[in-house]
C-alpha angles and dihedrals in degrees: 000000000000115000122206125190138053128307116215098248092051081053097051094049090048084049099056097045100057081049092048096049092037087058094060100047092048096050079050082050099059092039096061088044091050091046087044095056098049077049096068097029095066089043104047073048088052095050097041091053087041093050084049099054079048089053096048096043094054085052102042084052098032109108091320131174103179144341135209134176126213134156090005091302126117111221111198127190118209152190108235111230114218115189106322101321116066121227131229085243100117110212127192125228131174128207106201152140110262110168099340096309120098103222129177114230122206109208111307093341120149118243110266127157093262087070099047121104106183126355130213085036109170102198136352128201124182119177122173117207115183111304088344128081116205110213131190129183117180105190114211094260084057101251100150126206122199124183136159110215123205110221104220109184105025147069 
């Protein structure tokens, strides 16, 4: 008599062994994503710190008169520009760390988010040498930036 089919042990050994390979690939699974997600994390951090050094560079040449650093802000004396043509009227702005957010300040203006630049910042150093700032911006994740800008147009 010739049987066809499955017995139950032969099942149950099937069965185990999908689990047991599912298992593997879905612990390998967990691990890329985990790995993905440090992945852009570190670069969306990367881009918005870069984009920050960009801001404060354009700032720190745009119309500019003279800058200063102290206390890790950067006090920045400017022409208004008002239309196309600027004016002689010299106008003040501040790039600084209030509550963990680097804002840039335009004479006595509130905070606001327009002014903001990066938020959750950790810690923010800013250092002119001569005709150089130092900056340094450290995120709260600890990605550090570190640049050195030229000041083209200013003392």
């Amino acid at each position: 008599m010739i049987k066809k089919g499955f017995t139950l042990v032969e099942i149950i050994i099937a069965m185990a062994l999908v689990f047991l390979m599912l298992g593997v690939v879905d612990g390998m699974l967990i691990s890329y994503v985990k790995i993905y997600k440090n992945s852009v994390a570190q670069s969306k951090g990367f881009n918005y710190l870069n984009d920050a050094i960009s801001i404060i560079e354009k700032e720190v040449n745009q119309n500019v008169t003279q800058v200063k650093t102290e206390n890790n802000i950067i006090k920045i004396d400017y022409f208004k520009k008002i239309g196309k043509i600027n004016s002689k009227d010299i106008s003040k702005k501040d790039i600084k760390l209030i509550n963990s957010n680097l804002y840039i300040l335009y004479g006595g203006e509130d905070i606001s988010a327009e002014s903001a630049i990066i938020d959750d910042v950790k810690d923010f150093v800013a250092i002119k040498s001569g005709k150089n700032i130092y900056i340094k911006i450290i995120w709260y994740n600890g990605q550090i930036i570190e640049r050195c800008l030229v000041i083209e147009n200013a003392n």
